[in-house]
C-alpha positions in Angstrom: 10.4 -3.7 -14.3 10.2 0.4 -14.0 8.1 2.4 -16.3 7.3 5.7 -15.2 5.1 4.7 -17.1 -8.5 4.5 2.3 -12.9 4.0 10.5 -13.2 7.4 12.4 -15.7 4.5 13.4 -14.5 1.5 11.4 -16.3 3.2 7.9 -13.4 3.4 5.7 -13.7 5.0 2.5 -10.6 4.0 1.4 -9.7 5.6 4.9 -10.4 5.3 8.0 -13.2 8.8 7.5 -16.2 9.1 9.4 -16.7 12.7 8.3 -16.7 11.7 4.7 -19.4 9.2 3.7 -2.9 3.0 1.2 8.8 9.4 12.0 10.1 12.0 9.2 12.4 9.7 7.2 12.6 7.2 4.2 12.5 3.5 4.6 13.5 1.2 1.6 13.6 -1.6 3.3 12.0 -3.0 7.1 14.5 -2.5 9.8 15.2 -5.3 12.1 12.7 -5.8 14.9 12.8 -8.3 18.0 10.0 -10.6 17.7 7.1 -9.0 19.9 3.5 -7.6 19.2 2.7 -3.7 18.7 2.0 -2.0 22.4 1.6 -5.5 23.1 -1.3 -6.0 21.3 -0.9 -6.6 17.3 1.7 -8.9 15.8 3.9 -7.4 14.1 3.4 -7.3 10.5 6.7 -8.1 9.5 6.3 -11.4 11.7 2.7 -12.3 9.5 4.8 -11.7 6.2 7.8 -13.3 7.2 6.1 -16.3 8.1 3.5 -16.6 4.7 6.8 -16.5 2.6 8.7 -18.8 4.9 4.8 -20.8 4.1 5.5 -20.7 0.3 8.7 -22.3 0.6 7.0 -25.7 1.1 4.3 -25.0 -2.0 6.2 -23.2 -4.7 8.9 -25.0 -6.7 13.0 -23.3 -6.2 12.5 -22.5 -9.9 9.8 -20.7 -9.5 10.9 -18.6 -6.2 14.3 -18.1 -8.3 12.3 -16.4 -10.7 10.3 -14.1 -8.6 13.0 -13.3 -6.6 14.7 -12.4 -10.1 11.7 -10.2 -10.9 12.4 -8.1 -7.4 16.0 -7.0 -8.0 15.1 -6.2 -11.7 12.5 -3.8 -10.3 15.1 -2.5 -7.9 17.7 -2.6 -9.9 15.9 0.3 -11.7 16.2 2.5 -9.1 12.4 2.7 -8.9 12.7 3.4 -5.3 14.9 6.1 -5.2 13.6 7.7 -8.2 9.5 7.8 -6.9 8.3 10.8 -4.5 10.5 11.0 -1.5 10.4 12.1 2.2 10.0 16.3 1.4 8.8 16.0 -2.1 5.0 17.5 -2.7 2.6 14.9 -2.6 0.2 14.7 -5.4 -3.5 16.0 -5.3 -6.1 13.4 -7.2 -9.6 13.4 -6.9 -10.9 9.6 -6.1 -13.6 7.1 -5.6 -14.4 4.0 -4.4 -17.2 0.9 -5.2 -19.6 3.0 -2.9 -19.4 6.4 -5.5 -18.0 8.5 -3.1 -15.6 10.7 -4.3 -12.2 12.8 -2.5 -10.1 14.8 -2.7 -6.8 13.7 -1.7 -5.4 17.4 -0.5 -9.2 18.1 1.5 -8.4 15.2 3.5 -4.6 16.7 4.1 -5.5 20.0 4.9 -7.6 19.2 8.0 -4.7 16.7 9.1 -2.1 14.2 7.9 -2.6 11.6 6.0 -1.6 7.8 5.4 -1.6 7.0 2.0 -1.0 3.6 1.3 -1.0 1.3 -1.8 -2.5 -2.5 -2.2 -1.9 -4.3 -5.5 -4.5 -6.3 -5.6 -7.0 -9.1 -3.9 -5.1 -11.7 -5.5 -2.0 -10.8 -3.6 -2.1 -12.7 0.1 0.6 -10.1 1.5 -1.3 -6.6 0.5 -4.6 -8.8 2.4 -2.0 -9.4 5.3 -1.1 -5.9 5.8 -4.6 -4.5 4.9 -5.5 -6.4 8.4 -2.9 -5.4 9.9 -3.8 -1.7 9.3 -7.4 -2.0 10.1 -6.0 -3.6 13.3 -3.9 0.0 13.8 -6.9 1.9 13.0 -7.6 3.3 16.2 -4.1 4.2 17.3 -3.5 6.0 14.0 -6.8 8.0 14.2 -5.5 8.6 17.8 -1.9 10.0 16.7 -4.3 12.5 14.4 -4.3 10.7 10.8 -6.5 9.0 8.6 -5.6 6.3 6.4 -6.1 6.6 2.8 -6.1 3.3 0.3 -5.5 3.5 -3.2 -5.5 0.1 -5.8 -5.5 -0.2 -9.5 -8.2 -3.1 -8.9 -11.4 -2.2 -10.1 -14.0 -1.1 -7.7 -15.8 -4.6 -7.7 -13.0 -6.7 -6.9 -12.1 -4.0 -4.1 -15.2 -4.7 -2.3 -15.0 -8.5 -3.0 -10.8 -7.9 -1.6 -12.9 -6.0 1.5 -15.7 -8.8 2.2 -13.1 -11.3 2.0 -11.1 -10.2 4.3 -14.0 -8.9 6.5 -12.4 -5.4 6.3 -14.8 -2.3 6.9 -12.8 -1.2 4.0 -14.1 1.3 0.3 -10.9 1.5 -1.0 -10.5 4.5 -3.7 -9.5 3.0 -6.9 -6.7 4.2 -8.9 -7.9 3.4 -12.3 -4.9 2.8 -14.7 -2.5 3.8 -11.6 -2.6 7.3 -12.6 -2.2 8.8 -9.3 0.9 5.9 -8.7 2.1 7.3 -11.9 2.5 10.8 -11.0 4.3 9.5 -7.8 6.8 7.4 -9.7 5.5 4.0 -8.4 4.9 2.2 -11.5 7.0 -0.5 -13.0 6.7 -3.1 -15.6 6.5 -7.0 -14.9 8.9 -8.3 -15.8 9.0 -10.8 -19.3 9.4 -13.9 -16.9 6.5 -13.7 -14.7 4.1 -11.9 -17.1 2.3 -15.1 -18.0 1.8 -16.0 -13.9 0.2 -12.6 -13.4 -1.6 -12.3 -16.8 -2.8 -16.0 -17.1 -3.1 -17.6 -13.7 -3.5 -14.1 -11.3 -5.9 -12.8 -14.0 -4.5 -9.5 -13.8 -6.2 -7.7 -16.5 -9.8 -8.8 -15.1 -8.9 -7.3 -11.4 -7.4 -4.1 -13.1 -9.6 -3.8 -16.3 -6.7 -3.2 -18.4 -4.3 -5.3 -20.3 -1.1 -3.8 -18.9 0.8 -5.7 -17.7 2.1 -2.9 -14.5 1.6 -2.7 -11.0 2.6 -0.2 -8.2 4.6 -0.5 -5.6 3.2 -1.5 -2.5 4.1 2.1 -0.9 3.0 4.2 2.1 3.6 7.5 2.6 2.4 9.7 5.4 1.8 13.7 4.3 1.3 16.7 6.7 -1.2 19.5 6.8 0.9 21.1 4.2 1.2 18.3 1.4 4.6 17.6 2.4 5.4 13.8 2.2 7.0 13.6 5.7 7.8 9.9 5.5 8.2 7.1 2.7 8.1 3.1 2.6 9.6 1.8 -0.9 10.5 -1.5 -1.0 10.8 -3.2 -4.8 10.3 -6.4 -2.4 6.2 -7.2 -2.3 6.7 -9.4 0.8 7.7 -6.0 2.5 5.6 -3.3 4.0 5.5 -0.8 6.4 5.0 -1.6 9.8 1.8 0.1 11.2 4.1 1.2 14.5 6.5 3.0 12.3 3.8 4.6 10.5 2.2 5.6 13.9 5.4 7.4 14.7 5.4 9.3 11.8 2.1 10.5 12.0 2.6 11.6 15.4 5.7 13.7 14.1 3.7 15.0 11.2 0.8 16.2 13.4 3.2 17.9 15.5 4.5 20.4 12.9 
């Protein structure tokens, strides 16, 4: 499945930016966690997506699950993870936009602070609207720790706001057309032969991406200093995983510091 082939109110241009108007380390995989709330005060967001795929279990025929589960080792089995931008790799500069024309400049925003840059695949994917909440929920402690957050999608513009109003998310998420910038950062992989038809025909991927490729990114978060050094990387080939805003926190914290 591997080709290599964003409020400081709550105004998020694909970030949480109010001047403009997705821990150093690498985690593949979310370490175990007691089950408790953030500071006391979010659930965790491993909790929330632990408990919608323990939901699907009851809806989705074993074949079915079998075959998606498939799917994720195939993409890890590529290496995908290890072979994408890593903790001390250069981060990539892009220039982006979102439904509300607004452009950036990925390395303007780094150079006045770190960054979170984090992926979503899509509005039709119930765990990248699980942790989009969850992140919004974090907004104010990661703009306290000195960071703004930065979301990139291959959706188009249009069914990023619908993702946004949906969700009730104060949310302009840039939009990666074609995944070019997730290209350059080695995030891209092919779906796999098996579960093309459920994303093509019933997830009507090509109408939320505009394209007829049948690709998505990983559902990755990085967080880059002041320097456009990636000081911390979530790749998981598993789409029920994501970072958990706490961890992220602590890396932004760490990246301010240097």
């Amino acid at each position: 499945m591997n080709t290599r082939t964003i409020p400081l109110t709550i105004t998020m241009i694909a970030f949480a930016l109010s001047a403009v108007s997705g821990c150093t380390g690498s985690a593949n995989s979310q370490d175990e966690r007691t089950d408790t709330t953030q500071s006391g005060e979010i659930p965790m967001l491993s909790k929330q997506l632990e408990e919608k795929a323990a939901a699907s279990v009851t809806r989705i025929p074993e074949d079915v699950r079998q075959t998606y589960a498939q799917a994720i080792e195939t993409v890890r089995a590529t290496g995908i993870e290890k072979s994408a931008r890593q903790v001390g790799d250069t981060a990539i500069d892009a220039q982006l936009s979102g439904w509300d024309g607004k452009s950036v400049k990925l390395s303007d925003l780094w150079q006045e602070g770190p960054i979170v840059l984090m992926w979503y695949r899509g509005g039709w994917c119930p765990y990248c609207n699980i942790q989009l909440r969850a992140m919004q929920q974090s907004m104010d402690k990661i703009e306290n720790a000195g960071a703004k957050l930065v979301i990139l999608t291959p959706e188009l513009p249009e069914k990023a706001k619908e993702t946004a109003e949906a969700n009730e998310l104060n949310i302009v998420a840039l939009h990666d057309k074609g995944s070019a910038v997730a290209q350059k950062y080695g995030l891209v992989f092919e779906l796999p032969e098996a579960i093309v038809p459920a994303y093509r025909d019933k997830l009507k991927l090509p109408e939320y991406n505009g394209n007829d490729a049948m690709e998505l990114p990983l559902a990755a978060t990085y967080v880059i200093d002041k320097s456009g050094k990636i000081t911390y990387a979530f790749l998981d080939a598993d789409y029920k995983k994501r970072a958990e805003p706490a961890d992220v926190i602590e890396a932004v914290k760490t990246a301010a510091q240097q």
